[in-house]
SETI-443212 format. One record per atom (N, C-alpha, C, O): residue in three letters; x, y, z. Coordinates in pm, whole numbers, plus 50000, padded with zeros to 5 digits. Atoms other than C-alpha are relative to their C-alpha. Layout:
residues N
ALAXYZ;...
This chain:
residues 221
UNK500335009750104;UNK385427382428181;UNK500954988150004;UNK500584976449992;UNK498815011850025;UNK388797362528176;UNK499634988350124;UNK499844976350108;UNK500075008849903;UNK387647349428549;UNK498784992949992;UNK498554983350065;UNK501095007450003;UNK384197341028415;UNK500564985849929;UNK500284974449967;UNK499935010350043;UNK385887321228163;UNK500664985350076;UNK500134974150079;UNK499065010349848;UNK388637300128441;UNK498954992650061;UNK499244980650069;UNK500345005549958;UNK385447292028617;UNK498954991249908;UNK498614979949942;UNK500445003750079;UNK383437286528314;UNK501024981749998;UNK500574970850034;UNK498965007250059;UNK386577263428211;UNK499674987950110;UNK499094977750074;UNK500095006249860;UNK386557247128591;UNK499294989150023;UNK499644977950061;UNK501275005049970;UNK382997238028604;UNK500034985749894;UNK499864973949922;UNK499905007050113;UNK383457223928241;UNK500954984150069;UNK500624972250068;UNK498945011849947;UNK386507202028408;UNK499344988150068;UNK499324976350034;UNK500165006649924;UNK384957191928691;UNK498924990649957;UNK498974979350005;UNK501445008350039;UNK381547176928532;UNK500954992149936;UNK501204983550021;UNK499265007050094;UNK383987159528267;UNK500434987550096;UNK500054975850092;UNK499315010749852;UNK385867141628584;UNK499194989850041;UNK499424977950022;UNK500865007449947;UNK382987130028752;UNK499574985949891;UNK499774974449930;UNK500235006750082;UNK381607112628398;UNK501684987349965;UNK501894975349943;UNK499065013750015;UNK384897097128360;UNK499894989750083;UNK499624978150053;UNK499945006449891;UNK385067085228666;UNK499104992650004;UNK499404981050032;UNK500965012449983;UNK382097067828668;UNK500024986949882;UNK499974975149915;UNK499665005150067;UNK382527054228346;UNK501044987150046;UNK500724975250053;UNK499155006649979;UNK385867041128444;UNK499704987150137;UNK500284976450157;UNK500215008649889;UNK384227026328767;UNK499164987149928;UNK499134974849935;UNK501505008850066;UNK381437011828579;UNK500754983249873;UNK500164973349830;UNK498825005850077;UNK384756993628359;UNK500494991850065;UNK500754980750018;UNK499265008349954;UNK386316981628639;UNK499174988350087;UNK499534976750105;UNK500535012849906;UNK383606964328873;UNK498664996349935;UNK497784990249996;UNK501315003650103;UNK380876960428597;UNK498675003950032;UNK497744999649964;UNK501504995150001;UNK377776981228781;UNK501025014450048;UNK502205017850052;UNK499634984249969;UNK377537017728898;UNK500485000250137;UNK500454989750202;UNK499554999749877;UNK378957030329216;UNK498735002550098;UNK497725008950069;UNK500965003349907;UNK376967023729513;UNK499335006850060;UNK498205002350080;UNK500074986449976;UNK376547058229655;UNK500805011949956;UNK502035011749966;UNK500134988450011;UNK376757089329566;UNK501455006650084;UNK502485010950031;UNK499044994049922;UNK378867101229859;UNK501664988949990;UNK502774994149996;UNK498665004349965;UNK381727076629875;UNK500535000549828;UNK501704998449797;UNK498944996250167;UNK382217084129436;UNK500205010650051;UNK501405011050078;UNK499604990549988;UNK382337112929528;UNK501505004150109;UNK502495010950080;UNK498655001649907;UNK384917109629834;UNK500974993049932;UNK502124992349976;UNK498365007450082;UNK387207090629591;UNK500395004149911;UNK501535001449874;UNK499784991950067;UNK386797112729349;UNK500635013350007;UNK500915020549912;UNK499334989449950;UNK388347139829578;UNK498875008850036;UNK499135017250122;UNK501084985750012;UNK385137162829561;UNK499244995550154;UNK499754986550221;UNK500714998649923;UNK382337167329839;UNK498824994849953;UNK498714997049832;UNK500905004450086;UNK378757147829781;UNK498995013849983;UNK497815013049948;UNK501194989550021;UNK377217184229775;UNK500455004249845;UNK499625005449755;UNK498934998350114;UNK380017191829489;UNK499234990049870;UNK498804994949765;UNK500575012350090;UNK378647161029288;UNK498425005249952;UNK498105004049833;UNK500994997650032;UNK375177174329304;UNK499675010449923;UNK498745011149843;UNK499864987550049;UNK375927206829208;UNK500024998549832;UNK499725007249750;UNK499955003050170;UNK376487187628843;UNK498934988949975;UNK498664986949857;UNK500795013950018;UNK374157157228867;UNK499485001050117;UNK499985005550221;UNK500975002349887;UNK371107149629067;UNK499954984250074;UNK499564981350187;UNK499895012049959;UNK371737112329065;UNK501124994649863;UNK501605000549766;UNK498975009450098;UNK373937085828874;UNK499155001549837;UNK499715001849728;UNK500684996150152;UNK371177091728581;UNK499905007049954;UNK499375005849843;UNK499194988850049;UNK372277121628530;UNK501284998949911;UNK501585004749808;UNK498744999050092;UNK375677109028448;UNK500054992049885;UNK500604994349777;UNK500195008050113;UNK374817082528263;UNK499335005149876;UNK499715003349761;UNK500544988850135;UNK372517105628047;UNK501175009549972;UNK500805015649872;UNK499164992450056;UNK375567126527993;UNK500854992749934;UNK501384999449845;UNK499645007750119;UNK377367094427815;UNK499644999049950;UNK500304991449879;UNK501075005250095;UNK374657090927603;UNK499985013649938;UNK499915013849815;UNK499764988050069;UNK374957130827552;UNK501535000949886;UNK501695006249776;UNK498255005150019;UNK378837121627477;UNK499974994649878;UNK500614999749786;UNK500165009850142;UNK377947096127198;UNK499125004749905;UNK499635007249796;UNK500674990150077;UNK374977113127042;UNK500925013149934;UNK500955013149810;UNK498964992950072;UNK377727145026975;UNK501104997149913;UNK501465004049817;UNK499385005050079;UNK380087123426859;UNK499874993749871;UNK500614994549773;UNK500335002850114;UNK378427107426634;UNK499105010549906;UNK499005009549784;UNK500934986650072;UNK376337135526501;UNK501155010449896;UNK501095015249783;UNK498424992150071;UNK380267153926457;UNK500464991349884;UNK500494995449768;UNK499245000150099;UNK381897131226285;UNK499024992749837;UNK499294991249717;UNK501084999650131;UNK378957122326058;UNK499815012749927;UNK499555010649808;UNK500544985950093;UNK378267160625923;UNK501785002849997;UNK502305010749919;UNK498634998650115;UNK382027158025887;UNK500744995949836;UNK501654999749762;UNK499275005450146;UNK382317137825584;UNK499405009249841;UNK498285013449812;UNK500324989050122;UNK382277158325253;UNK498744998649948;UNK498005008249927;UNK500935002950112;UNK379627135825056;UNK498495000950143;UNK497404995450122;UNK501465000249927;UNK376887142125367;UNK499125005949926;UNK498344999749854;UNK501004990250059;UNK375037170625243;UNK499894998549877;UNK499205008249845;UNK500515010650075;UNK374687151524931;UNK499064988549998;UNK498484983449903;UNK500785015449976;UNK372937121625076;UNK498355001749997;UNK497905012750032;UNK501135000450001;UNK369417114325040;UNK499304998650179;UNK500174998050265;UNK500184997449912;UNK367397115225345;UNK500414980750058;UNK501124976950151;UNK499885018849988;UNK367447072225353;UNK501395000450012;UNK501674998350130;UNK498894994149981;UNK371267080825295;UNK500845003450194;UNK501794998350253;UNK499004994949906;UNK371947101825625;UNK499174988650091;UNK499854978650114;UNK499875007949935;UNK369887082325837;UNK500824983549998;UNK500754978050108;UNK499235006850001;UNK372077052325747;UNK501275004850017;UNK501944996650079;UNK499114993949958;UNK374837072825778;UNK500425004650156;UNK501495005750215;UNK499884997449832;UNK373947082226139;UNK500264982050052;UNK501384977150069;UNK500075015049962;UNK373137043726242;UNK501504992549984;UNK501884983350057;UNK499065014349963;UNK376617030026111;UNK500875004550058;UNK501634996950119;UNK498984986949886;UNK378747064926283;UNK499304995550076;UNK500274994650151;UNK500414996449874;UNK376677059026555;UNK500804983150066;UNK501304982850178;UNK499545010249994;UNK377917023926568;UNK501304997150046;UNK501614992650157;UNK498404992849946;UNK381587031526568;UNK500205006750115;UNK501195003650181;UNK499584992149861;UNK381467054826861;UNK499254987850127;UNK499654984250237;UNK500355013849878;UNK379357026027043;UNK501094987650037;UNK501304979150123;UNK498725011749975;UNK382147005927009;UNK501235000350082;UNK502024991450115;UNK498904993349938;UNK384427023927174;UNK499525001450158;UNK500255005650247;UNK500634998549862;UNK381757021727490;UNK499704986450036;UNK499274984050149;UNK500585012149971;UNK381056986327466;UNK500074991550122;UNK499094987750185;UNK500045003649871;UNK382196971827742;UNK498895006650131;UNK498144999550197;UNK500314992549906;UNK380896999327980;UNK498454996249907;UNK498074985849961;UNK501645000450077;UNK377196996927753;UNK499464985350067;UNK498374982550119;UNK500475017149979;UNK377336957627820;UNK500054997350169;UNK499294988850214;UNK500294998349878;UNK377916963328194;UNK498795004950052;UNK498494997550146;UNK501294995249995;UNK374736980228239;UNK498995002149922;UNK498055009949939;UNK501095002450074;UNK372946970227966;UNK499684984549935;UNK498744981449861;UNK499745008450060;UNK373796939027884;UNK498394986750094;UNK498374985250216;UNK500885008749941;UNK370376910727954;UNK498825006250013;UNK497874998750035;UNK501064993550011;UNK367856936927947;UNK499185000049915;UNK499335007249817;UNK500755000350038;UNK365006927327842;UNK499425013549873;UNK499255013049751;UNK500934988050092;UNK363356961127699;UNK501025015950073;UNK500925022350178;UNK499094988149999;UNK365896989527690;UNK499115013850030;UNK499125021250128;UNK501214986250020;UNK363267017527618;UNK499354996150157;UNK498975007350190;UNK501074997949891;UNK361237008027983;UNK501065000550087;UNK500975010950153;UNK498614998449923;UNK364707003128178;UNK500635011250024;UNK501115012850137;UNK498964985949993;UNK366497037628118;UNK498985008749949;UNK499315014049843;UNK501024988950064;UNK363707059428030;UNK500845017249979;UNK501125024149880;UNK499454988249943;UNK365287090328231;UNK501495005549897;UNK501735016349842;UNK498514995050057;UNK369127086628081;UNK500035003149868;UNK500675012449819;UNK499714991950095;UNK368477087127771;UNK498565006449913;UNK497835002949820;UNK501244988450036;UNK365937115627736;UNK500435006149920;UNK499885005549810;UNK499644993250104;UNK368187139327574;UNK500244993649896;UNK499674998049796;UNK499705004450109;UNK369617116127341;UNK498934997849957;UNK498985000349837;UNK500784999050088;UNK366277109927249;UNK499145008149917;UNK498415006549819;UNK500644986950083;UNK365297144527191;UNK500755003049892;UNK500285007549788;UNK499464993350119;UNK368337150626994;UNK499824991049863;UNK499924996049751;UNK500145008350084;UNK367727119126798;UNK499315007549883;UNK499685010349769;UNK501175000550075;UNK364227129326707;UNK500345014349913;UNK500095016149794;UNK499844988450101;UNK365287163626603;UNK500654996649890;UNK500234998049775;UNK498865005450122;UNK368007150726403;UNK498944991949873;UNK499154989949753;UNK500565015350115;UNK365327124226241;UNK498765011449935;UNK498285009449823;UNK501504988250037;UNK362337154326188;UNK500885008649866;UNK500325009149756;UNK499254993050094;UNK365147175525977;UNK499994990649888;UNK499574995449783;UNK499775005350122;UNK365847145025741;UNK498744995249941;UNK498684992049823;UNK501645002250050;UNK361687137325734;UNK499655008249904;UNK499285005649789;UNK500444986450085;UNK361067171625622;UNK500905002649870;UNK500585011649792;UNK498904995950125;UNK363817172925352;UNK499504982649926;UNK499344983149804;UNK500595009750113;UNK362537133825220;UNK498515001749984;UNK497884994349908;UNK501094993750098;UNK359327151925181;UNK499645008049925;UNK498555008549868;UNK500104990250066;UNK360267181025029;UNK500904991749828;UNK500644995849715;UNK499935006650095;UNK361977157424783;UNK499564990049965;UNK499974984949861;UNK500955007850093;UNK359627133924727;UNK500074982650080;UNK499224973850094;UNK499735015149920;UNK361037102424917;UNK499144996050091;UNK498744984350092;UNK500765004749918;UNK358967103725190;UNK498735007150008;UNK498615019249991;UNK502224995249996;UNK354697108925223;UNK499965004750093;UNK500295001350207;UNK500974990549867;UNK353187133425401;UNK499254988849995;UNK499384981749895;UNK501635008449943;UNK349947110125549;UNK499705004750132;UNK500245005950242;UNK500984994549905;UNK347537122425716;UNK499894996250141;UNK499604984350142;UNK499945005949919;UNK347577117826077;UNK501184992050096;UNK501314990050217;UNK499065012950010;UNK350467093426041;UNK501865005350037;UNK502805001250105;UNK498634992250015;UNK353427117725970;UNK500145004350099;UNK501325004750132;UNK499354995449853;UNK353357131426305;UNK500904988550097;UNK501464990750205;UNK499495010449916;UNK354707098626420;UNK501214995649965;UNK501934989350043;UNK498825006650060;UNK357557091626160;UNK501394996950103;UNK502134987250122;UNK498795001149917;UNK360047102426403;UNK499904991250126;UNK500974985250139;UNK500205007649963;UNK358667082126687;UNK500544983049949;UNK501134974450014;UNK499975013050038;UNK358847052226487;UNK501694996549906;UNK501994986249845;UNK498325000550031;UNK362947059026377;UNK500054996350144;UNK500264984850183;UNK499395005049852;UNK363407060826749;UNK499764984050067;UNK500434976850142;UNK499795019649949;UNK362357024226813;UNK500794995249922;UNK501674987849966;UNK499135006050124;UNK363937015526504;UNK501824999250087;UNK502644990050097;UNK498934998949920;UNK366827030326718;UNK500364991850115;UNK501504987450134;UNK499975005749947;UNK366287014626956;UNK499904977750042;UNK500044969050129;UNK500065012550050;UNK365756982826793;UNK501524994049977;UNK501904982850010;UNK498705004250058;UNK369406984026639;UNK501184998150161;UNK501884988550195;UNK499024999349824;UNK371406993427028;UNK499664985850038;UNK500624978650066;UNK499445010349916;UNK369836961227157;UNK500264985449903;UNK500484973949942;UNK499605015450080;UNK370386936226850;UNK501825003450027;UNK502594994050048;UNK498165001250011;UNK374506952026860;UNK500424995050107;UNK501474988550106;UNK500025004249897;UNK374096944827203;UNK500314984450043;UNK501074979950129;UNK500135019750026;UNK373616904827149;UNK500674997849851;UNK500794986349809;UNK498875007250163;UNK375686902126791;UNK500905000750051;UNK501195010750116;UNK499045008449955;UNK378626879626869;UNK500514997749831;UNK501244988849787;UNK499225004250164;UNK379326883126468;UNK501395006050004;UNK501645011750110;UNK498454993950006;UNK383216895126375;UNK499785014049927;UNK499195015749820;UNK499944989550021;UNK383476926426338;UNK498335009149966;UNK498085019649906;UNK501194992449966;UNK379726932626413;UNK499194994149847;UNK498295002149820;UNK500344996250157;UNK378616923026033;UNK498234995950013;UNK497424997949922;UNK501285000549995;UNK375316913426159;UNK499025013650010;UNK498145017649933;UNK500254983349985;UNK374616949326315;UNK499855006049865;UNK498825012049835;UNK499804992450108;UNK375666961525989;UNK498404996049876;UNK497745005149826;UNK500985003550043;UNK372836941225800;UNK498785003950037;UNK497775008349983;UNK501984994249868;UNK369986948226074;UNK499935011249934;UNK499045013549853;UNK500214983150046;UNK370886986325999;UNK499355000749830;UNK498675010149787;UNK499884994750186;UNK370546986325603;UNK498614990549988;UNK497774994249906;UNK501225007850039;UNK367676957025628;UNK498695012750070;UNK497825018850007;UNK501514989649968;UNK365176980325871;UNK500155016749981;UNK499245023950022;UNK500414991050054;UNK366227012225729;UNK499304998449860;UNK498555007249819;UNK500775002250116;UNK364986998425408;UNK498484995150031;UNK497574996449949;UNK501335001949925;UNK362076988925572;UNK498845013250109;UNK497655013250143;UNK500144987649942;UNK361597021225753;UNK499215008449867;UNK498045010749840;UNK500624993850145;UNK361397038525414;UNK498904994349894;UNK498235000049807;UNK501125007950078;UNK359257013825265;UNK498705002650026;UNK497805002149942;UNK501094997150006;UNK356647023825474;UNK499745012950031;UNK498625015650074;UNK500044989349978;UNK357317058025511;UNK500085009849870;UNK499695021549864;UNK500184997250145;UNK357737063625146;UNK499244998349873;UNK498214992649910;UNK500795000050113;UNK356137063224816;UNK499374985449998;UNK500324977549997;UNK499825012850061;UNK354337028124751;UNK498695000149879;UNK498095009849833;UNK500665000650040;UNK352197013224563;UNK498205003550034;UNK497315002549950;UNK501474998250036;UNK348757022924714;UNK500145017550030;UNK499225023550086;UNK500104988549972;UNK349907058124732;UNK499975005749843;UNK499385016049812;UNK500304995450114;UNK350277060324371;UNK498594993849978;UNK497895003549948;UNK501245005350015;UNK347067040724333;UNK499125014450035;UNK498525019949943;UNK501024992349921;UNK345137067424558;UNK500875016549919;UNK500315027349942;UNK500174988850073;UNK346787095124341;UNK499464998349872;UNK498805007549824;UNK500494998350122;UNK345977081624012;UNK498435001550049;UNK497775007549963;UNK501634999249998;UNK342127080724159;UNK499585016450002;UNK498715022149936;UNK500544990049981;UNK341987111824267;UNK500505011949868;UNK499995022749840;UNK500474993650142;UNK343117123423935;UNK499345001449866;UNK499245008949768;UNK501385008250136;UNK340517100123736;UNK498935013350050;UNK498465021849974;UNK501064993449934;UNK338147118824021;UNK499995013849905;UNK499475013449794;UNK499194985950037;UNK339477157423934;UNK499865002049846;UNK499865013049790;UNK499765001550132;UNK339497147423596;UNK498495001449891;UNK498305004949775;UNK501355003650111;UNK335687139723500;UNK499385011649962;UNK498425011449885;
């Protein structure tokens, strides 16, 4: 058991390495490394070694995007008043944590993301997981602003809510991307203007009470 864990531990190391490393490359000459085999030869390892953790560079790059998604996910369900928050609440809560840990990648984000047209058709592959974990993350706080009332079941419609956070998501990565405000304060607005907008149409409005008072005129005669 103790030697499962050493190699357990090992494996853990070595994937870690590689992600730095590219990272750090991706820092210093502003794109990814060129092949495969010569990161890997400078990295000390073998390019069979490299594969053994990653199938290509979009591999690793989907594992920064795994990197930031955890981080921000951690230190968001760290703060006391979370599990308090309304569902409108945590997703703003994720969006401005998620923000903070982007910041800390920016450079390396703006090297290979920076001028891109349409983010979502560009990186489809890297960030897959992050978008699975997104959506899970965004389906948990759906189902809890419908069990309290914030957000409408609709017919048809509700299968999509989470879909339509993830552009939202994707909406906010490439406006932080292009805000040149101090200390980001534009970002900060975008977030709080289209989550309020998010909920607006994902929540209670006016023709939803309309279409209940009918159907209790209906029910009623």
């Amino acid at each position: 058991m103790e030697n499962l864990d050493i190699n357990t531990n090992q494996l853990a190391e070595t994937r870690n390495r590689i992600i730095d490393a590219f990272i750090e490359h991706v820092l210093e000459t502003g794109k990814q490394p060129v092949s495969v085999y010569k990161f890997a030869k400078n990295l000390g390892i073998t390019e069979e070694e490299f594969y053994h953790y990653f199938t290509s560079f979009q591999g690793v790059k989907g594992a920064v995007w795994d990197r930031i998604f955890d981080e921000t996910y951690a230190t968001m369900r760290a703060q006391e008043v979370y599990q308090a928050y309304s569902a409108k609440e945590k997703l703003l809560s994720f969006y401005y944590t998620w923000i903070e840990v982007l910041k800390k990648h920016r450079s390396y984000l703006l090297a290979l993301y920076e001028g891109h047209a349409d983010f979502k058709k560009i990186t489809p592959q890297e960030v897959r997981s992050f978008r699975e974990n997104f959506k899970t993350f965004a389906k948990g706080i759906i189902l809890e602003g419908k069990t309290e009332g914030e957000i409408v079941d609709r017919k048809y419609i509700s299968d999509k809510y989470d879909e339509a956070l993830w552009l939202e998501t994707l909406f906010i990565f490439q406006f932080w991307l292009r805000d040149t405000s101090v200390s980001f304060e534009k970002t900060d607005v975008a977030i709080e203007k289209s989550v309020r907008l998010a909920f607006d149409l994902i929540g209670r409005t006016a023709v939803d009470s309309f279409v209940d008072l009918a159907k209790f005129l209906y029910q009623s005669k």
